[in-house]
C-alpha positions in Angstrom: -49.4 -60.7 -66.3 -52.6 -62.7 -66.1 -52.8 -65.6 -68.3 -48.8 -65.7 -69.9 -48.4 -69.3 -70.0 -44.6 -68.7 -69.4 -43.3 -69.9 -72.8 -40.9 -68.3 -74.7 -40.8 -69.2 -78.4 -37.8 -67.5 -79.8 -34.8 -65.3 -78.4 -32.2 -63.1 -80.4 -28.4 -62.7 -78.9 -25.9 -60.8 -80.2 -22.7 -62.3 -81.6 -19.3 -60.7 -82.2 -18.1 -63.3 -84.7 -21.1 -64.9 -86.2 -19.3 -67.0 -88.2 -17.5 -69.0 -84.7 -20.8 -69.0 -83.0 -22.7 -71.0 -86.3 -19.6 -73.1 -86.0 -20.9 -74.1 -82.3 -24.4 -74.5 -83.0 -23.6 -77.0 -85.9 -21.1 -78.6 -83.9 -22.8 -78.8 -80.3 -26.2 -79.0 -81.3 -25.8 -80.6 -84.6 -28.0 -77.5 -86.1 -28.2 -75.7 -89.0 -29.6 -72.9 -90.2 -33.0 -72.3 -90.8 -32.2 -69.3 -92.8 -29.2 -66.9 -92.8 -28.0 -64.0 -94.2 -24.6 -61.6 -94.1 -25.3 -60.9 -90.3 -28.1 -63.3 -89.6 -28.3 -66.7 -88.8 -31.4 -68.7 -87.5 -31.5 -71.9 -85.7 -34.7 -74.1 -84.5 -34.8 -76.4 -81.5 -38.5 -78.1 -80.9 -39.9 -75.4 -80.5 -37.7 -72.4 -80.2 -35.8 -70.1 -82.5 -32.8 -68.8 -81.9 -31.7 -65.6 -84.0 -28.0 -64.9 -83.7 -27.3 -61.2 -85.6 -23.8 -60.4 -85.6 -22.1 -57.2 -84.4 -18.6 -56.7 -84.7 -18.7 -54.2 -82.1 -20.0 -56.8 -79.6 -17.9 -57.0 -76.0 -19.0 -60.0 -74.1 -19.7 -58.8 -70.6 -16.6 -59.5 -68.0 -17.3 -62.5 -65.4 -18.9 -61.5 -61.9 -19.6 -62.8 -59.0 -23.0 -64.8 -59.0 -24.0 -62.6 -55.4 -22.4 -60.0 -53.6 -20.0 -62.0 -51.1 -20.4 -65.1 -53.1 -17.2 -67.0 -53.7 -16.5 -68.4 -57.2 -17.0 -66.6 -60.6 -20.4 -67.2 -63.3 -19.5 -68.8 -66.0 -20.5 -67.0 -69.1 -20.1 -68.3 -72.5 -19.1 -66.2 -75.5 -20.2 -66.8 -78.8 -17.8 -64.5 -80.4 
């Protein structure tokens, strides 16, 4: 990819329980939403956005190993 500069702007993650993962982004970051609806909420750093849509269906993924043989878990952090 000739010429990407390598900056990424805005990222969406899927949330089980959007209304707990607002909840750490106010209370964390100190942010609020930029805009939000039922399943939606959008929050702006600097100069990145961050869309959280919310899926109730949503299984964060179990905790592995960080390499095979590695010793130790990867922390993962749900949102809800």
């Amino acid at each position: 990819m000739a010429g990407w500069d390598k900056h990424i702007n805005s990222i969406s993650l899927v949330v089980g329980d959007l209304e707990r993962a607002k909840t750490f982004y106010r209370e964390v970051f100190g942010l609020l939403p930029l805009d939000q609806e039922a399943d939606l909420a959008i929050f702006g750093f600097s100069d990145l956005y961050v869309a959280l849509r919310q899926d109730p269906a949503y299984k964060p993924p179990r905790p592995r190993t960080t390499r095979p043989g590695a010793q130790g878990r990867r922390p993962v952090l749900d949102l809800g």
